[in-house]
C-alpha positions as a Python dict, from the first residue, in 0.01 Angstrom:
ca = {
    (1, 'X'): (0, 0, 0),
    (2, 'X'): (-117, 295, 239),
    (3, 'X'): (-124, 648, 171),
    (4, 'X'): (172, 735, 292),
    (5, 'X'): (319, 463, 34),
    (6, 'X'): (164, 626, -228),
    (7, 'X'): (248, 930, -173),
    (8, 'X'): (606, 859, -112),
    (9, 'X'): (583, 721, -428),
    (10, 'X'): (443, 1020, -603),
    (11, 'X'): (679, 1239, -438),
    (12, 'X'): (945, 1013, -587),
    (13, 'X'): (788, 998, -981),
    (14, 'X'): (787, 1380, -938),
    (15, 'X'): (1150, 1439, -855),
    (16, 'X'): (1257, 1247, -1193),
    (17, 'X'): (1000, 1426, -1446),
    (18, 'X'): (1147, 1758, -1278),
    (19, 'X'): (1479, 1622, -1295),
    (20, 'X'): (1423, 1501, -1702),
    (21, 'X'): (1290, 1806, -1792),
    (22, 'X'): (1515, 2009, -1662),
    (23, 'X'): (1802, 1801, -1842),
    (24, 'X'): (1647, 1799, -2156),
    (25, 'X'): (1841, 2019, -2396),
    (26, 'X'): (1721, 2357, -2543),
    (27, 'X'): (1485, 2377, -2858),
    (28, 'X'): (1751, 2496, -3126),
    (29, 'X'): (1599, 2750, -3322),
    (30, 'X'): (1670, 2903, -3660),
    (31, 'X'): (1825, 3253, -3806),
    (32, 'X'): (1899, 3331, -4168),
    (33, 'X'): (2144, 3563, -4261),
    (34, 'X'): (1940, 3888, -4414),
    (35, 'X'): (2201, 4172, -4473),
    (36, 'X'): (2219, 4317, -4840),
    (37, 'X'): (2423, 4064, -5047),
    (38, 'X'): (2608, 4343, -5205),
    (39, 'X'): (2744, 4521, -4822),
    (40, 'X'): (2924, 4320, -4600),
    (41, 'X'): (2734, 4304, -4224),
    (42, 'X'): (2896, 4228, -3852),
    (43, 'X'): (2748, 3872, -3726),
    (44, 'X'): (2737, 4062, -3371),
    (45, 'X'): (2442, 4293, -3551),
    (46, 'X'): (2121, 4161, -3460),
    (47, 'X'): (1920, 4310, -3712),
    (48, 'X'): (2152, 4117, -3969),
    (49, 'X'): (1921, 3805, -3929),
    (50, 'X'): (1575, 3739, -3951),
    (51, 'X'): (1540, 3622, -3533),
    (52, 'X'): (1867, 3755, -3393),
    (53, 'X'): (2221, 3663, -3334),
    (54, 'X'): (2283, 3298, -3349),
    (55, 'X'): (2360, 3173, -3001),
    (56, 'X'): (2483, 2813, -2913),
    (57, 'X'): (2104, 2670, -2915),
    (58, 'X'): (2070, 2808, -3275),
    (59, 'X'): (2147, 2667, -3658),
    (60, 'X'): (2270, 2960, -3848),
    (61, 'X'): (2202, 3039, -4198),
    (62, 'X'): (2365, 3229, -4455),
    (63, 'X'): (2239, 3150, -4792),
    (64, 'X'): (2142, 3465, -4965),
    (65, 'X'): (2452, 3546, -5091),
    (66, 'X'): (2569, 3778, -4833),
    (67, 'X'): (2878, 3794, -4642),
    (68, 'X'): (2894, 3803, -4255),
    (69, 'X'): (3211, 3917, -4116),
    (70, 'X'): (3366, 3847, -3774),
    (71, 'X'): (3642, 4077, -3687),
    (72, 'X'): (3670, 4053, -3260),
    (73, 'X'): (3443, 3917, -3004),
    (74, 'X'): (3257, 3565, -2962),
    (75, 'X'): (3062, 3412, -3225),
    (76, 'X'): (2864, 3078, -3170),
    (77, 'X'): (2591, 2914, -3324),
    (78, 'X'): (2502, 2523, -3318),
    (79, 'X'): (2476, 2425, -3654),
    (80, 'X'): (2619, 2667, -3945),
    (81, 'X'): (2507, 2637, -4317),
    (82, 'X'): (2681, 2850, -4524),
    (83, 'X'): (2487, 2803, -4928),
    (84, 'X'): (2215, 2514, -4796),
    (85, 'X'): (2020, 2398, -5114),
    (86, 'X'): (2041, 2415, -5465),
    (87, 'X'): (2083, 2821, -5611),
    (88, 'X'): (2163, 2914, -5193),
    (89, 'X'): (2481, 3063, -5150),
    (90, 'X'): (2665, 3237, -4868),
    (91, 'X'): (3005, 3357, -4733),
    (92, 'X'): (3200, 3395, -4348),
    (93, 'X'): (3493, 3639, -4341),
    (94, 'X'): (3692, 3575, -4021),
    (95, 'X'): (3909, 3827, -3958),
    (96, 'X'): (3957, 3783, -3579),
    (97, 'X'): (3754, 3684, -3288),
    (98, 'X'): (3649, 3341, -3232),
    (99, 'X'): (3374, 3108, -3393),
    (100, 'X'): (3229, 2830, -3226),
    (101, 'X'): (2976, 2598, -3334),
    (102, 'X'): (2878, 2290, -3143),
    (103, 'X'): (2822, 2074, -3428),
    (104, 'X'): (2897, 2035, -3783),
    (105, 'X'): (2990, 2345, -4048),
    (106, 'X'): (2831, 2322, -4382),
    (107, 'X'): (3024, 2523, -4689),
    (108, 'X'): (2763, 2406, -4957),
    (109, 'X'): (2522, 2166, -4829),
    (110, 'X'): (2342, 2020, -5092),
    (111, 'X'): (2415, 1973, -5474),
    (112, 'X'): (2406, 2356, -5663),
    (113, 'X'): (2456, 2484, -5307),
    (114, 'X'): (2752, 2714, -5303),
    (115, 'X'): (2971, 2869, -4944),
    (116, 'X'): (3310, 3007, -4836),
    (117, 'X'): (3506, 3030, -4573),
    (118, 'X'): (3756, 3286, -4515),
    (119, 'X'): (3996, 3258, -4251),
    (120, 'X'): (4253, 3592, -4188),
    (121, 'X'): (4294, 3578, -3794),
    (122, 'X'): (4105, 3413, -3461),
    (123, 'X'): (4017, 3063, -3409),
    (124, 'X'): (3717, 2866, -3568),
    (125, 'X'): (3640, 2572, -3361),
    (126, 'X'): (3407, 2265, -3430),
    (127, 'X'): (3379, 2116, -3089),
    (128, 'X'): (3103, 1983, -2838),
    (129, 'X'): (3280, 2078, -2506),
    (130, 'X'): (3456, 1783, -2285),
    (131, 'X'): (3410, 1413, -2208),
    (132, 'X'): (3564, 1303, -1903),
    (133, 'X'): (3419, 906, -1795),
    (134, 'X'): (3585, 835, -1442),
    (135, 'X'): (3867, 555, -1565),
    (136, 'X'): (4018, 883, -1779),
    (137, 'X'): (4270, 1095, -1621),
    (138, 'X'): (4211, 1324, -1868),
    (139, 'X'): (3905, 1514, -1993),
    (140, 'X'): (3918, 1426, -2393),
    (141, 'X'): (3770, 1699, -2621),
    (142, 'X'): (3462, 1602, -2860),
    (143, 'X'): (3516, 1796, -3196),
    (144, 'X'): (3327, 1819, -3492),
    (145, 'X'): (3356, 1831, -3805),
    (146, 'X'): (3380, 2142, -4124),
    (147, 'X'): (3231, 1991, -4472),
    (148, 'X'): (3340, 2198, -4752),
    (149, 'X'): (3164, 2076, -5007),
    (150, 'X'): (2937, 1861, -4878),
    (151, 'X'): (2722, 1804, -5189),
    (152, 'X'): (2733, 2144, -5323),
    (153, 'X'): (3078, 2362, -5397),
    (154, 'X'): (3275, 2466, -5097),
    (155, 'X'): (3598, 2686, -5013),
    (156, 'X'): (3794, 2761, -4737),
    (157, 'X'): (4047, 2958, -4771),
    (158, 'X'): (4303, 3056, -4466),
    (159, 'X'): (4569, 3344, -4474),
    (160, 'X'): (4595, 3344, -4058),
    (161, 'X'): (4385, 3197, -3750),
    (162, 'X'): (4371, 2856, -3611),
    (163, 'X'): (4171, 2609, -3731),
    (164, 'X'): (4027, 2389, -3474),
    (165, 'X'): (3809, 2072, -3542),
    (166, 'X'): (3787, 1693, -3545),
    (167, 'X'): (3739, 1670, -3926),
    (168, 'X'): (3729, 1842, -4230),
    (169, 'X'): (3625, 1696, -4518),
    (170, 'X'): (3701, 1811, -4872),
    (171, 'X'): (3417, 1681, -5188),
    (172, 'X'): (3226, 1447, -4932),
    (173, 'X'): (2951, 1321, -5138),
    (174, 'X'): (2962, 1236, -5522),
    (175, 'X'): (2817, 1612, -5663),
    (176, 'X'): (3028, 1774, -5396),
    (177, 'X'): (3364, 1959, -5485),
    (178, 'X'): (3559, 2113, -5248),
    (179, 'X'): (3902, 2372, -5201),
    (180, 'X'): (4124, 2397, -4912),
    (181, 'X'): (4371, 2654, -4917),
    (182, 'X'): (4636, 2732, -4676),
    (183, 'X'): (4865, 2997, -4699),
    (184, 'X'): (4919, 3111, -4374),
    (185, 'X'): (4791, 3041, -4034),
    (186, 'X'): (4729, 2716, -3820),
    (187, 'X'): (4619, 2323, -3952),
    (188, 'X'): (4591, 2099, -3654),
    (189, 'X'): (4363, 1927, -3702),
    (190, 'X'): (4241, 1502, -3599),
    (191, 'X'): (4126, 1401, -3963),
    (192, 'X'): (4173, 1560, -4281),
    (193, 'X'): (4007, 1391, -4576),
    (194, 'X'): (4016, 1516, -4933),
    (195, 'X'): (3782, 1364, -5255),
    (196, 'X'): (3710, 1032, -5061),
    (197, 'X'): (3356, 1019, -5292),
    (198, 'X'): (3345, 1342, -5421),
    (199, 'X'): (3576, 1637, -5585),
    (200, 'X'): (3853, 1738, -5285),
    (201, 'X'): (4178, 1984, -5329),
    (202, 'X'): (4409, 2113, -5109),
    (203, 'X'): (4629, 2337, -5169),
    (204, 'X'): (4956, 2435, -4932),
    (205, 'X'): (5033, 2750, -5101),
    (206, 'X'): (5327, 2847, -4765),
    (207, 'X'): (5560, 2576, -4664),
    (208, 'X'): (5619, 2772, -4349),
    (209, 'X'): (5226, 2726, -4206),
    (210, 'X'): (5213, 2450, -3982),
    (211, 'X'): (5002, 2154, -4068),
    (212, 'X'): (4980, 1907, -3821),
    (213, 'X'): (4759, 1561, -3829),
    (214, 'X'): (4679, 1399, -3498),
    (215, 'X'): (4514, 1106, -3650),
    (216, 'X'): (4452, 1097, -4062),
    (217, 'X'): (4566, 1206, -4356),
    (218, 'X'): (4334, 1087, -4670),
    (219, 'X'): (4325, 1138, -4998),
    (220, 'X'): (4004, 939, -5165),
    (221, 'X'): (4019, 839, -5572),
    (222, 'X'): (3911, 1269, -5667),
    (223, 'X'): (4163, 1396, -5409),
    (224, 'X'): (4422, 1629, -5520),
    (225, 'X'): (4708, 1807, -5341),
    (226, 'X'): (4953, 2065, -5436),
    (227, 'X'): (5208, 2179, -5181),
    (228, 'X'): (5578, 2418, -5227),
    (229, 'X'): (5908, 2284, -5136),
    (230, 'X'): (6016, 2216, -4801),
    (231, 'X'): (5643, 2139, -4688),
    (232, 'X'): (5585, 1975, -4398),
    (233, 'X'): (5337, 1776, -4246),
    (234, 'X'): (5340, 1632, -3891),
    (235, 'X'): (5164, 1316, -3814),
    (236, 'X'): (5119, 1277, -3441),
    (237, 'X'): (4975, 1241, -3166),
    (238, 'X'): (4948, 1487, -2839),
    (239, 'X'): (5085, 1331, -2519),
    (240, 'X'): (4992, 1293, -2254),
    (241, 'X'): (4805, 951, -2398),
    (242, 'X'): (4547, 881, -2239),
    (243, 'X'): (4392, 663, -2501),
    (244, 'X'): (4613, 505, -2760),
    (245, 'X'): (4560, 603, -3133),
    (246, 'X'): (4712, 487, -3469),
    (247, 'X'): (4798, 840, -3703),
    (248, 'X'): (4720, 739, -4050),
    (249, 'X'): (4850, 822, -4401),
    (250, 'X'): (4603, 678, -4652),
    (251, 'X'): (4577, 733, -5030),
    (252, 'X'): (4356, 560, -5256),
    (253, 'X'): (4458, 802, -5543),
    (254, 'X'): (4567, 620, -5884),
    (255, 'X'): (4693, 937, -6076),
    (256, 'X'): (5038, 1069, -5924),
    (257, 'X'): (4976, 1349, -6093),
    (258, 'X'): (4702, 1463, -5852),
    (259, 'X'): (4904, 1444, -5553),
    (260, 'X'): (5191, 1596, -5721),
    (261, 'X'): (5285, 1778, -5376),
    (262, 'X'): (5360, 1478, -5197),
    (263, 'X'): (5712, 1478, -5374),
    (264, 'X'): (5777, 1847, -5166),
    (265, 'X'): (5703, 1696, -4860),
    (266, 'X'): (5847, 1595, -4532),
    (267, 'X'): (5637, 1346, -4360),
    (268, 'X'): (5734, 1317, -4046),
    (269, 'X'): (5586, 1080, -3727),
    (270, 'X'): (5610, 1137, -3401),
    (271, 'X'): (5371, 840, -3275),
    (272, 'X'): (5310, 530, -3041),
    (273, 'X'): (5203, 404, -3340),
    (274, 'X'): (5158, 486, -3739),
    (275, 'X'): (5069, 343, -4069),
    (276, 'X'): (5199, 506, -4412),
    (277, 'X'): (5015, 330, -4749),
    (278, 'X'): (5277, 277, -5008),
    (279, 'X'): (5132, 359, -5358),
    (280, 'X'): (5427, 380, -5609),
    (281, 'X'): (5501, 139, -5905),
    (282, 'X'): (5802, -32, -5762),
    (283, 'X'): (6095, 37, -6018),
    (284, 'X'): (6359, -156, -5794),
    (285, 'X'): (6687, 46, -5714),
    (286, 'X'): (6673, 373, -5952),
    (287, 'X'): (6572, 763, -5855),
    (288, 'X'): (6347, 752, -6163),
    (289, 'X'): (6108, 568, -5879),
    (290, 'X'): (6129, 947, -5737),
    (291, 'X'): (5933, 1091, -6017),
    (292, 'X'): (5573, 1058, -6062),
    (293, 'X'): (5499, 821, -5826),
    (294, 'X'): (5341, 917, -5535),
    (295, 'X'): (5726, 1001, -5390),
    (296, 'X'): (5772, 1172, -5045),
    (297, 'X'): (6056, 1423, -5022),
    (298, 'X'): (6174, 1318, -4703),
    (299, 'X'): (6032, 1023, -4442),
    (300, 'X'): (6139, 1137, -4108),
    (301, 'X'): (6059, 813, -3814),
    (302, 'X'): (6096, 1038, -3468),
    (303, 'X'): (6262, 1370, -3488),
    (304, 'X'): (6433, 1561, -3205),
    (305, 'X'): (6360, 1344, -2851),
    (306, 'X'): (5992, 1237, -2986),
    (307, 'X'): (6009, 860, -3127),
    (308, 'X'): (5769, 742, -3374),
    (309, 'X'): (5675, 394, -3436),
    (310, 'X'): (5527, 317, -3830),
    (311, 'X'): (5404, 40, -4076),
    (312, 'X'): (5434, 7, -4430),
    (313, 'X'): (5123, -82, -4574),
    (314, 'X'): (4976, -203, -4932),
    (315, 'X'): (4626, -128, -4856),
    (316, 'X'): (4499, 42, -5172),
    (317, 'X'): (4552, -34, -5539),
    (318, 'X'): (4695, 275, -5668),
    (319, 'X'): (4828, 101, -5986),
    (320, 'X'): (4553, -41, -6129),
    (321, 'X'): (4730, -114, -6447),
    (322, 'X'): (5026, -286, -6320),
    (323, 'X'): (5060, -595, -6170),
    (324, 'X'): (5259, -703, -5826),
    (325, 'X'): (5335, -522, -5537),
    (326, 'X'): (5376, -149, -5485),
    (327, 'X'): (5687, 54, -5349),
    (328, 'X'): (5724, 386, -5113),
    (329, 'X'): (6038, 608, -5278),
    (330, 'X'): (6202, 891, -5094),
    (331, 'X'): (6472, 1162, -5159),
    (332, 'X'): (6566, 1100, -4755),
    (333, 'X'): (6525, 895, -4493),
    (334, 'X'): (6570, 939, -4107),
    (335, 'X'): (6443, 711, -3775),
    (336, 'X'): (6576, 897, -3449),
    (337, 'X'): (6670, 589, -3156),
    (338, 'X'): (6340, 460, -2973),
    (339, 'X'): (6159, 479, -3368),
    (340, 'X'): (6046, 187, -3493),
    (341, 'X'): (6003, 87, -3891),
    (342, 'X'): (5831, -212, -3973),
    (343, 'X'): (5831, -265, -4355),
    (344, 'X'): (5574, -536, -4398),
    (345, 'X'): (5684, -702, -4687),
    (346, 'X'): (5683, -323, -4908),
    (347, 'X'): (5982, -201, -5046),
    (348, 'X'): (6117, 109, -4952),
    (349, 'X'): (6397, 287, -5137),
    (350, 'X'): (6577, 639, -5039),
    (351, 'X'): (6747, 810, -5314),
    (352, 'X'): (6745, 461, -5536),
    (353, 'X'): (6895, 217, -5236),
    (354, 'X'): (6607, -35, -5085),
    (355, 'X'): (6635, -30, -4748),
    (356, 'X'): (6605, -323, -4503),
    (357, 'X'): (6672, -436, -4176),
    (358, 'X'): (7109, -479, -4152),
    (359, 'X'): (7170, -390, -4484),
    (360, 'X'): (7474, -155, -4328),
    (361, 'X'): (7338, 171, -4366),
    (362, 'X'): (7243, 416, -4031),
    (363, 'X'): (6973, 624, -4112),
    (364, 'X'): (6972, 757, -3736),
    (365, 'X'): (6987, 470, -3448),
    (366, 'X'): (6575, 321, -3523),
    (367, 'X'): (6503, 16, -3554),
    (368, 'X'): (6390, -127, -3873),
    (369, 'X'): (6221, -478, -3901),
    (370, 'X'): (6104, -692, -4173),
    (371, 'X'): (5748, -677, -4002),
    (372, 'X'): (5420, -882, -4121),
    (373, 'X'): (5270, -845, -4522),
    (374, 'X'): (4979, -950, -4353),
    (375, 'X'): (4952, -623, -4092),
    (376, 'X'): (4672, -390, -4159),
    (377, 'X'): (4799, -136, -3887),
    (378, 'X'): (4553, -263, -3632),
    (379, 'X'): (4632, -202, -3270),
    (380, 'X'): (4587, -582, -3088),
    (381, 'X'): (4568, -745, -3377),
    (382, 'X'): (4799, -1001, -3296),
    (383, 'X'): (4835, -1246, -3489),
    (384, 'X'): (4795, -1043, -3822),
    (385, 'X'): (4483, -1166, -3948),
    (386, 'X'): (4303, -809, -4010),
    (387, 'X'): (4111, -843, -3745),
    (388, 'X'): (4083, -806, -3340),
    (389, 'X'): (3932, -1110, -3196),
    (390, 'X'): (4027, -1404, -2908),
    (391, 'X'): (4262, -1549, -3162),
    (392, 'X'): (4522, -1239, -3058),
    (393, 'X'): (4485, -1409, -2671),
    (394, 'X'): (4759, -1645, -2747),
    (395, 'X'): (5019, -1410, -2929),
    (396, 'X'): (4962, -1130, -2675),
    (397, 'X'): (5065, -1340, -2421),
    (398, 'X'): (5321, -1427, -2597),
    (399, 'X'): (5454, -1099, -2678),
    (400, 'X'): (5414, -993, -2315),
    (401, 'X'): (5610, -1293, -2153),
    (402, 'X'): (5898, -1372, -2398),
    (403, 'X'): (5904, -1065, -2720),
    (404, 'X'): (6189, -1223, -2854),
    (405, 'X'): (5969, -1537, -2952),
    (406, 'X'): (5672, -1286, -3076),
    (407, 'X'): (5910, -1108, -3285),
    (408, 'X'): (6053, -1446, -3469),
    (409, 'X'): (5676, -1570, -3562),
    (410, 'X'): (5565, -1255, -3663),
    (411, 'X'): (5783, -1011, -3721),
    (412, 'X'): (5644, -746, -3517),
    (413, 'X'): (5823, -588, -3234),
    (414, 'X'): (5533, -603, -2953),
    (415, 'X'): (5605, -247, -2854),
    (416, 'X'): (5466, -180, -3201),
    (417, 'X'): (5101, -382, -3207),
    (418, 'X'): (5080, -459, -2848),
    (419, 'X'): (5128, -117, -2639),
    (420, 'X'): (4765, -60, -2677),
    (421, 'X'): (4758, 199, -2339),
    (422, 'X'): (5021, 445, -2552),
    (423, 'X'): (5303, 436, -2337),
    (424, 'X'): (5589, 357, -2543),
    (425, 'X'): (5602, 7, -2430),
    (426, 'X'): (5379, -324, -2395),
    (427, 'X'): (5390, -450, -2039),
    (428, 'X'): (5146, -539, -1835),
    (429, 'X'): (4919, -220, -1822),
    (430, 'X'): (4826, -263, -2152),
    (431, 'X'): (4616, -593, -2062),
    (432, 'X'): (4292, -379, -1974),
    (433, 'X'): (4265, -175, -2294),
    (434, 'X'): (4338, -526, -2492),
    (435, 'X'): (4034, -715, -2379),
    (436, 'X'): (3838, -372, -2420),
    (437, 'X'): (3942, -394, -2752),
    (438, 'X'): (3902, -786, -2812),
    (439, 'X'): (3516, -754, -2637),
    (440, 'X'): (3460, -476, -2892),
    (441, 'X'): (3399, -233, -2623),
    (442, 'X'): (3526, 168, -2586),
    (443, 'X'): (3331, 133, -2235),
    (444, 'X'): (3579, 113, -1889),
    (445, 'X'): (3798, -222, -1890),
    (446, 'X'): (3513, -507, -1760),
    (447, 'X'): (3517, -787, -1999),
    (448, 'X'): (3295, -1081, -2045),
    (449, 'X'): (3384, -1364, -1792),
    (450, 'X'): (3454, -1619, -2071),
    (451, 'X'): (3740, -1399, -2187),
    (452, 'X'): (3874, -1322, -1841),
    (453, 'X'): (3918, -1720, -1789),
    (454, 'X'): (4032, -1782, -2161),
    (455, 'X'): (4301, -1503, -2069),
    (456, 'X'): (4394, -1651, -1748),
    (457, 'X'): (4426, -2050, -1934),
    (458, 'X'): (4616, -1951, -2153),
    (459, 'X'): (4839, -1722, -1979),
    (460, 'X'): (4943, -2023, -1693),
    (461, 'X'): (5158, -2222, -1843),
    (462, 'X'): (5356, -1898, -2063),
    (463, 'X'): (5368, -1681, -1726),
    (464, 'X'): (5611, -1947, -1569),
    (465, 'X'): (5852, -1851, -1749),
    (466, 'X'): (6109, -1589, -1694),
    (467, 'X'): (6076, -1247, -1973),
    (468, 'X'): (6463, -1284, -2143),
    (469, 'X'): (6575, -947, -2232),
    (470, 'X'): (6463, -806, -2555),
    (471, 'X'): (6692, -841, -2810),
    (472, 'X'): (6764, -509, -3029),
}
């Protein structure tokens, strides 16, 4: 090679070290809260911490027992520990304003750690920024997630504001114990998980703050919930879709007792698709199933012109000491037309009547459908085997070309399992996102060859044949 070859090539090697190091992110830095533990200090007040005001590049600390208050303005930072390690404590007062962090929120970090939260007015957000990949037609926001009580003891308490983030989680690790309280102010929130391996509470303390879950509600074997009357909880998910999404009531509790609200509250779905685990002892046709058994006050399927779309599931063991299968009861039942109930084999019963597909009663205009016992709630899973893998090629096609057949095998209604692209209804556009999903894959919609012609086989001989109309 000449020269003027190698110095081409230099030129070249030098344009992408200039271009790496000017894309490689900022050297986060630490500040520790160092106000007086006994007077409250403004986190605008630079002099309040050891190297300055956080900024986005920066992991703030407050663990010496102080309390830093945010009344107006813009507050960032990109990690925040609030009580770190063991002895290390530390409180936020939000009275207004905005908080940002670009990563996680600690609210006692390790075990003996201890750190509040107090939420009166402005938004606290947990969020990245945007990811937008070119095969989106929407931007889709990366959130974060707020640990209160981590390993160590954590509150949060809101009386106002907004809550913003992609999870919080309540007693996260076995020595952590956690509190959420809401009385007042905004929940909306992506997942909300309470005493999965540790200690969790939350506590709905006003029925009239609105709680909304875009994608799931847990409650883990030391979760416990309190909530008034007339509490309720929304389970959906935003529109426009742009990427399809199950919303998720789980419970692997085994003591009603500690999720004693769940019998004040409305549950209602407004969903392509949801799954609702079923934990009571089933008592047959009596309202003494409505007491003390992990009873809903009211199951609402769809409300006003939003459908919702749900499964019954028997996922969890929530009576240990009793044998057979388990039983959802409800004071009252509604499914607006468009909704979709598939029971799955599980029993539900609304004021003491079981409820089943044509037994004569109209609980709105939905649909209700015996549905699979074998369904785990998995979006292309098929043929009901748990799973998502080429043995769902055959029943998709199925479901696409001639429902009616799908739903007599199965039991599903292929709107329900096979409308993977979230719009309501499984036709042809949802192809794409179901080989994404059988090649294990969140990248754009290019599968593996083998699957493309297994797809295509199998597809021939069904694809001759004319759709019939569904039957409702």
């Amino acid at each position: 090679m000449d020269a003027k070859g190698v110095s081409g090539l230099l030129r070249g090697f030098l344009c992408v070290v200039c271009v790496a190091a000017l894309t490689l992110p900022v050297q986060a830095a630490d500040t520790t809260w160092q106000q007086d533990p006994n007077t409250p200090g403004s986190w605008f007040e630079a002099n309040n911490w050891d190297s300055g005001v956080p900024t986005t590049a920066d992991t703030a600390y407050i663990t010496n027992g102080g309390v830093a208050q945010i009344t107006a303005g813009a507050a960032e930072a990109n990690f925040i520990y609030v009580g770190q390690t063991t002895g290390q404590s530390g409180t936020v007062s939000q009275l207004g304003g905005e908080l940002t962090a670009r990563y996680e929120i600690y609210l006692g970090h390790d075990s003996g750690a201890t750190g509040a939260y107090e939420l009166a007015g402005g938004t606290l957000t947990a969020m990245k920024g945007e990811h937008h990949e070119p095969w989106l037609i929407f931007s889709e926001p990366v959130y974060c997630s707020v640990f209160i009580g981590k390993g160590g003891a954590g509150s949060f308490t809101q009386t106002g504001g907004a809550l913003v983030a992609g999870s919080v989680r309540v007693g996260q690790e076995a020595t952590g114990s956690g509190t959420y309280t809401l009385s007042g102010g905004l929940l909306d929130i992506r997942n909300l998980r309470v005493g999965i391996e540790g200690s969790g509470t939350l506590n709905v303390a006003d029925a009239n703050a609105p709680f909304r879950i875009t994608r799931r509600l847990a409650f883990g074997p030391g979760g416990r919930f309190s909530a008034p009357a007339n509490t309720t909880v929304q389970m959906s998910w935003p529109t426009p879709h742009y990427r399809n999404t199950s919303v998720r009531f789980e419970n692997e509790a085994t003591d009603p007792n500690a999720l004693s609200g769940l019998s004040n509250v409305t549950l209602v779905y407004q969903c392509v698709h949801g799954t609702l685990e079923v934990g009571g002892q089933d008592m047959g046709e009596t309202t003494a199933g409505q007491t003390n058994n992990f009873a809903l006050k009211s199951l609402e399927v769809g409300r006003d012109s939003n459908v919702g779309r749900i499964e019954l599931l028997d996922l969890a063991d929530n009576q240990p000491a009793l044998d057979g299968n388990e039983a959802l009861y409800v004071e009252s039942f509604s499914i607006t037309p468009g909704s979709m109930l598939h029971l799955n084999g599980n029993k539900l019963y609304v004021n003491g009547t079981e409820v089943g597909p044509g037994d004569g009663n109209d609980y709105g205009g939905g649909l209700i459908l015996p549905g699979n016992p074998n369904s785990k709630g998995l979006h292309g899973d098929m043929d009901c085997d748990g799973k998502e893998t080429t043995d769902d090629i055959s029943p998709f096609v199925l479901a696409l070309v001639d429902p009616n057949a799908y739903i007599a095998l199965y039991g599903l209604h292929p709107d329900m399992v096979g409308d993977i692209d979230g719009s309501y209804k499984m036709d042809s556009d949802d192809i794409n996102p179901f080989v994404r999903i059988i090649c294990g894959t969140s990248r754009p919609y290019v599968p593996e060859p083998a699957t493309l012609v297994l797809l295509a086989v199998v597809s021939l001989p069904l694809l001759s044949r004319r759709r019939p109309p569904l039957k409702s």
